[in-house]
Wavefront OBJ file of the C-alpha trace (Angstrom):
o trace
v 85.796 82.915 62.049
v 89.086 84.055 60.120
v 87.354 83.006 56.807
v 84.421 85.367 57.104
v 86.808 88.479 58.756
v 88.672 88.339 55.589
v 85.703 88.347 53.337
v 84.356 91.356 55.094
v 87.846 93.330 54.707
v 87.775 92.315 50.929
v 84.203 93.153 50.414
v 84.707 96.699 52.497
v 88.122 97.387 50.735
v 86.522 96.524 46.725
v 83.927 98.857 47.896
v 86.178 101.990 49.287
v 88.252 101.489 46.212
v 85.053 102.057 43.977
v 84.300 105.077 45.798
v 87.678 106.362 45.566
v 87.207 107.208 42.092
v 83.110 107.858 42.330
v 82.947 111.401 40.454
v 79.713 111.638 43.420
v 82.438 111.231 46.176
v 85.144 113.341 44.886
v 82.546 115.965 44.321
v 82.213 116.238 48.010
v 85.120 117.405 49.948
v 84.013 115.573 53.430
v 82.630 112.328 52.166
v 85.522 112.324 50.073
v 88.261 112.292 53.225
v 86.247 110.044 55.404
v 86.624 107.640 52.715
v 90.585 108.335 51.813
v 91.174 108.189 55.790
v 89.132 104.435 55.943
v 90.429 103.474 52.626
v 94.665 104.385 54.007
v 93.100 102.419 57.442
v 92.114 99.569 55.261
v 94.806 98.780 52.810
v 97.562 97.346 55.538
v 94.732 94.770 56.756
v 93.499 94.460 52.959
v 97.194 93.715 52.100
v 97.776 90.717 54.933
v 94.388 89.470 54.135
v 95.547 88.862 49.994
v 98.137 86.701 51.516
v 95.873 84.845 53.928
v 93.935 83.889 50.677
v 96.978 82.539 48.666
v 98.193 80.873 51.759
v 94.640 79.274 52.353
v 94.643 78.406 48.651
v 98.413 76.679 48.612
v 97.040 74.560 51.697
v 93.443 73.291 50.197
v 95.728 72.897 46.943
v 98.376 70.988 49.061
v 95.672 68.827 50.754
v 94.092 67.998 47.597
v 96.971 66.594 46.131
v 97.886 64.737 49.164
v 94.093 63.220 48.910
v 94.303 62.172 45.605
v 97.098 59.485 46.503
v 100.345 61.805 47.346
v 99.987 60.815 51.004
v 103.503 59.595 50.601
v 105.076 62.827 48.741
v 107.551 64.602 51.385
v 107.284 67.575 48.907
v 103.444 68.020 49.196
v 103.399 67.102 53.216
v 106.272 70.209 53.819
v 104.352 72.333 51.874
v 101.107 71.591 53.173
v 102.727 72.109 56.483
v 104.401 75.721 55.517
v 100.770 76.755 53.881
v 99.390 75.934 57.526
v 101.931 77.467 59.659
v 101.568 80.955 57.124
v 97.630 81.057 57.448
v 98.554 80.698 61.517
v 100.692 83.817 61.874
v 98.405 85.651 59.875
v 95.927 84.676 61.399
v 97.447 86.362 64.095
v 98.354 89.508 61.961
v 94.992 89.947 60.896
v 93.320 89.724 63.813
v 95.665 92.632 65.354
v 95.617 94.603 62.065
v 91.793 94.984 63.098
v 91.818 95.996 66.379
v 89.748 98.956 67.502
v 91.473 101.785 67.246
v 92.215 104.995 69.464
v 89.251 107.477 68.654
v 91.536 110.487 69.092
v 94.965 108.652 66.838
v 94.087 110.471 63.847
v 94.864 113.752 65.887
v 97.206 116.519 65.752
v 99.013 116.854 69.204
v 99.818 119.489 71.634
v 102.844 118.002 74.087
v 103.941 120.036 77.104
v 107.069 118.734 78.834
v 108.588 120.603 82.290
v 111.111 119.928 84.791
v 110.117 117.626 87.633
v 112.676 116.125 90.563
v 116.501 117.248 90.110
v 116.721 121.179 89.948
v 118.407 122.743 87.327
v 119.371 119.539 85.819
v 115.655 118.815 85.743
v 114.942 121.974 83.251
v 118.050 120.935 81.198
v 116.372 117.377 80.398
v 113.503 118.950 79.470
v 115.082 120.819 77.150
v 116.676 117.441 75.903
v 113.397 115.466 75.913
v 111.790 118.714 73.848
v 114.570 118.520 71.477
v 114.251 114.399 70.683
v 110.123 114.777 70.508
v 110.700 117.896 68.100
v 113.512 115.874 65.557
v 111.212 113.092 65.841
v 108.430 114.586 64.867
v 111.013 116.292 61.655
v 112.496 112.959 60.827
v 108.906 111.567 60.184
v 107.343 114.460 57.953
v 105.189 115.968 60.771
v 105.083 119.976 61.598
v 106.558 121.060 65.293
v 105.228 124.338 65.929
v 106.001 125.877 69.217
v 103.506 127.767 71.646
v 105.852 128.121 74.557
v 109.167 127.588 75.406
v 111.273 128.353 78.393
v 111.477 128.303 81.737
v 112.133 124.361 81.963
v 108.455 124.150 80.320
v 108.226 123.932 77.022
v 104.721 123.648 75.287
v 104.317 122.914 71.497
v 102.366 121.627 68.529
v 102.361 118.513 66.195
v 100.722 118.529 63.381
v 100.057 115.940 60.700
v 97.603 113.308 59.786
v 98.250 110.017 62.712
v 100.665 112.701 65.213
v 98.552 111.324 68.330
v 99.042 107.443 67.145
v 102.879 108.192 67.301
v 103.473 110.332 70.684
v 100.995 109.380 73.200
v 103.290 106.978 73.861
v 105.799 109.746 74.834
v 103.429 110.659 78.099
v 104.384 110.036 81.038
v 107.826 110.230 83.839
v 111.189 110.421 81.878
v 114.007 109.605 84.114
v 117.566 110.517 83.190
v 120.785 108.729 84.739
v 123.742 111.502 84.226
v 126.914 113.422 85.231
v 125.066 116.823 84.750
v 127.199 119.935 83.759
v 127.224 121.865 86.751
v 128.492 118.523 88.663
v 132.518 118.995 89.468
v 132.842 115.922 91.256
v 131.832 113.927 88.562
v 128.733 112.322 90.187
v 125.523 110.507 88.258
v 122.263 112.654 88.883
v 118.969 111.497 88.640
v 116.677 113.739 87.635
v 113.147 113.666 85.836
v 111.132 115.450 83.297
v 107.171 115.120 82.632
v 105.062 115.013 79.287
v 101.663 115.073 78.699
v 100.317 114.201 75.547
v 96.735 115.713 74.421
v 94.783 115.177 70.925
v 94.281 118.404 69.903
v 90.446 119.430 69.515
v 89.269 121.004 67.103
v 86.012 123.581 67.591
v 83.543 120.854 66.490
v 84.808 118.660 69.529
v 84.756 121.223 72.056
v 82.211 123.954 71.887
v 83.970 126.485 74.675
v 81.124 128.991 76.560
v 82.988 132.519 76.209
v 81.099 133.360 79.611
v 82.706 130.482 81.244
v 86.192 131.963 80.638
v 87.814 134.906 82.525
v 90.463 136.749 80.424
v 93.030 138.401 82.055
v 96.114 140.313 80.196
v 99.285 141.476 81.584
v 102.724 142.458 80.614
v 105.360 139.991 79.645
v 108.313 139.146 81.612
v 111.582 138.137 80.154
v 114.372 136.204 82.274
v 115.533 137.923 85.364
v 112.035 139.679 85.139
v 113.057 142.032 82.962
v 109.872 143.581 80.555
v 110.104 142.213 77.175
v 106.749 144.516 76.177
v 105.668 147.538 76.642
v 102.006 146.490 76.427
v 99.402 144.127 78.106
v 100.160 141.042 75.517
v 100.329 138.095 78.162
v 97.103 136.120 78.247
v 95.633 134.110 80.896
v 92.848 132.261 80.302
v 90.477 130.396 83.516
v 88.229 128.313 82.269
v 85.764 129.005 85.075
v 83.905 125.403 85.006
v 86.769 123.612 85.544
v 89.292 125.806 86.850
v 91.589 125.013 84.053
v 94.146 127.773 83.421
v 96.398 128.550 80.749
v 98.980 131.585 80.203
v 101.206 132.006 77.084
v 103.336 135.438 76.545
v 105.477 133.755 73.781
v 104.053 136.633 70.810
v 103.927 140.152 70.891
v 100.551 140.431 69.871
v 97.569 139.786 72.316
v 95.626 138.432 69.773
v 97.879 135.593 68.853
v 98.577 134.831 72.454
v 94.888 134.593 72.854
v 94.811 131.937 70.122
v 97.871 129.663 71.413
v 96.026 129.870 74.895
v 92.219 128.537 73.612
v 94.032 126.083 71.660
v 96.023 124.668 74.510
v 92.832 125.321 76.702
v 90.282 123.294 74.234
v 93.147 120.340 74.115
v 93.445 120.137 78.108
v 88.880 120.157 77.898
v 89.005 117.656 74.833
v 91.252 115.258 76.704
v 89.049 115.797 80.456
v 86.013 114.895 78.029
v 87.605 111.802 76.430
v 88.624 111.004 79.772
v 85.510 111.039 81.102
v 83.827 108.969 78.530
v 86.325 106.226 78.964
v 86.741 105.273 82.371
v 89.960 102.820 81.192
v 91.624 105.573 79.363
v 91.360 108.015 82.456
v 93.279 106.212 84.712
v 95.997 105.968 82.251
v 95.992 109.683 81.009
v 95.850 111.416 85.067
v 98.412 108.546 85.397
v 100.602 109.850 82.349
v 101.962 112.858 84.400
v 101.985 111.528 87.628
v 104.350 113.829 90.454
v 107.706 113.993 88.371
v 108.864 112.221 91.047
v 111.838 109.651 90.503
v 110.216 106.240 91.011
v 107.490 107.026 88.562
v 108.731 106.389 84.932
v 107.757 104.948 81.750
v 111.353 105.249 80.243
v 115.159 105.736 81.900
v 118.104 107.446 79.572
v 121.316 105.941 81.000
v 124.307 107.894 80.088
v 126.874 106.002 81.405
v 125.946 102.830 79.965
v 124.722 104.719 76.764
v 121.342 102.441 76.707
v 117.572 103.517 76.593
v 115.152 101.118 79.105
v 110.821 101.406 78.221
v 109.695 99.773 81.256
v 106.464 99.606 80.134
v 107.645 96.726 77.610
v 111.117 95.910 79.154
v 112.522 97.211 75.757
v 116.365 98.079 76.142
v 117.784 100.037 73.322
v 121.409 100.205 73.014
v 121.664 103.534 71.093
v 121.323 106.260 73.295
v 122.766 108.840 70.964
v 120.136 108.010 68.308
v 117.027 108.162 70.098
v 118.186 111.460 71.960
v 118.266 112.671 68.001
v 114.891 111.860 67.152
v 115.381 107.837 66.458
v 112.133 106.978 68.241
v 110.522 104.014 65.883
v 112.026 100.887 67.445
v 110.157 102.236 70.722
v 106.927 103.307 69.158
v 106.649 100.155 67.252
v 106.838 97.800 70.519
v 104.463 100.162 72.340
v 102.027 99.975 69.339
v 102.164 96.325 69.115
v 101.524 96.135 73.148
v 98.621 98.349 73.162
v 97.359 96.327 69.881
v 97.037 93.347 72.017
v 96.034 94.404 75.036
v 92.182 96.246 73.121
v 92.603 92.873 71.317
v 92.788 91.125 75.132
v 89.603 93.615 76.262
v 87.735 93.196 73.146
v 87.953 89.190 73.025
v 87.288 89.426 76.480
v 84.335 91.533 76.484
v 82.181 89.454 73.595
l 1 2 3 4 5 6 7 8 9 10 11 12 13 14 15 16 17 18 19 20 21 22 23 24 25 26 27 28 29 30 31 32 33 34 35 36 37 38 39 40 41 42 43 44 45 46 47 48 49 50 51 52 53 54 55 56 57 58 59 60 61 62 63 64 65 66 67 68 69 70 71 72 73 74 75 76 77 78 79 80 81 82 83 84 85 86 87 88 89 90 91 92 93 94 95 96 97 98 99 100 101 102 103 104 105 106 107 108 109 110 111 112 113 114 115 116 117 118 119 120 121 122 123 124 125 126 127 128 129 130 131 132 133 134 135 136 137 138 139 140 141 142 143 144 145 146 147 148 149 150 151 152 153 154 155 156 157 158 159 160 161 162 163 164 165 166 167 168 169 170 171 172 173 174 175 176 177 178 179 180 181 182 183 184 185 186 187 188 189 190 191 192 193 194 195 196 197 198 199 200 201 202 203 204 205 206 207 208 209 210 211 212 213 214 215 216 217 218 219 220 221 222 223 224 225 226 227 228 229 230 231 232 233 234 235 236 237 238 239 240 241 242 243 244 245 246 247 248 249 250 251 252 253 254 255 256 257 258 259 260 261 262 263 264 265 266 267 268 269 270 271 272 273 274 275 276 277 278 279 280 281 282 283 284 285 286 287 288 289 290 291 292 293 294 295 296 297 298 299 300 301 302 303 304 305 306 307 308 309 310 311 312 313 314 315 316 317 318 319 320 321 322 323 324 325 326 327 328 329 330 331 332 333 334 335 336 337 338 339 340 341 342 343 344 345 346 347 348 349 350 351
């Protein structure tokens, strides 16, 4: 079974590297990416597959030897017995290297985090939780490019080849455990924040109807409701099917308002359609959000005792300060091995 997977991920991996360098294939821009994204998907499971090979070849080496009359060599047993216990855990590594994947990982993101329970405090965490995401995103080489901030909501871009892989983990209840600012008594608040996570579409995944939308534009408010414009540049776009609405008044200009708002709008219909598709995967994205409410939480930030708890793994992280500054990977890397294993779970149990 392990034998033949391997010889299909050489024979598949010999024959994207050939193309790779196929003047035919370089000559066309498409073809060309399809087969540099499935050739960068490849070369991890390409990689532990090489060493399942030399390990396989130690052991049947090992075995041979031990055949041929060194059934009493100590040597040749222990290494016979390390070969074995090598093929074993890569069997293991190989099998999870070649799980199905996410359709949607290879996505840019749009995140939008607000304020749930706690007040004020609430909007500050947000602010917090916008600020890790954002550094994050920074410390590994992706582009954060805000739609709309303020208000305790803050919605924004990530862009870069794999953003979705990384921060759909990030969706879901965010609790905090802390004195807040405004607390004299020196008391620990609770208080929540919520993130949703969508692959962004692009137009050739969701064709939008123009007469299904109603446009309306008014003027934009600053804090306090002050005007910030003299002009109607606030967009609000209803998607009439659906009653999905989105409003950004971040830019001056109408036009670029307009743009923000249908790509926020064809996210939100992209990941209703994906949804929809995948009856498994839409109980855990309308779960992601939830109510804000306290008891619902994929992850609690505790101040006081300066540790980080994903309670969807029972990972605890001892380095608070870190993670609030963008130190995310020892989190995203149990998450990704957990959901690894659980398609491998769904997949083994559906053949």
């Amino acid at each position: 079974m392990i034998e033949s997977l391997v010889e299909q991920i050489e024979s598949r991996f010999a024959e994207l590297s050939r193309a790779m360098s196929d003047p035919e294939v370089i000559g066309d821009r498409q073809r060309y990416a399809e087969v540099g994204r499935e050739y960068q998907r490849l070369k991890g499971p390409a990689e532990v597959a090489e060493q399942w090979r030399r390990a396989a070849d130690d052991a049947a080496g090992a075995q041979e030897l031990l055949d041929e009359g060194g059934d009493d060599d100590a040597e040749l047993r222990e290494m016979l017995a390390t070969a074995r216990r090598r093929q074993e855990e890569l069997d293991e590594e190989l099998r999870l290297a070649m799980v199905e994947r996410d359709p949607a990982d290879d996505k840019d993101v749009i995140i939008e985090i607000q304020g749930g329970a706690g007040g004020e405090e609430a909007g500050l965490w947000a602010g917090d939780v916008y600020r890790m995401l954002s550094k994050y995103a920074e410390r590994l080489g992706f582009k954060v490019q805000p739609l709309e901030v303020g208000d305790s909501k803050y919605t924004f871009a990530i862009n870069g080849d794999g953003a979705y892989s990384v921060f759909k983990y990030e969706g879901g209840t965010h609790r905090v455990q802390r004195v807040p600012v405004t607390e004299s008594q020196g008391r620990i608040h609770t208080s929540t924040a919520t993130v949703a996570v969508l692959p962004e579409a692009e137009e050739v995944d969701i064709q939008v109807d123009p007469s299904d939308l109603q446009i309306d534009v008014y003027r934009s408010s600053g804090p306090g409701g002050q005007s910030v414009n003299t002009t109607d540049s606030a967009v609000r776009i209803t998607h009439k099917p659906t009653g999905i609405v989105v409003s950004m008044q971040d830019e001056k200009s109408q036009l670029q308002n307009r743009e923000k708002a249908m790509r926020v709008l064809r996210a939100r219909l992209y990941e209703q359609a994906l949804a929809e598709q995948q009856a498994e995967l839409a109980a855990d994205r309308r779960a992601q959000v939830g109510t804000g409410d306290r008891a619902e939480k994929i992850r609690t930030y505790n101040y006081g005792e300066r540790r980080v708890t994903d309670h969807r793994i029972k990972l605890t992280v001892h380095n608070l300060d870190a993670v609030l500054e963008g130190e995310l990977d020892e989190l995203t890397a149990g998450l990704t091995a957990d959901e690894k294993r659980r398609r491998l779970e769904a997949q083994a149990a559906a053949h």
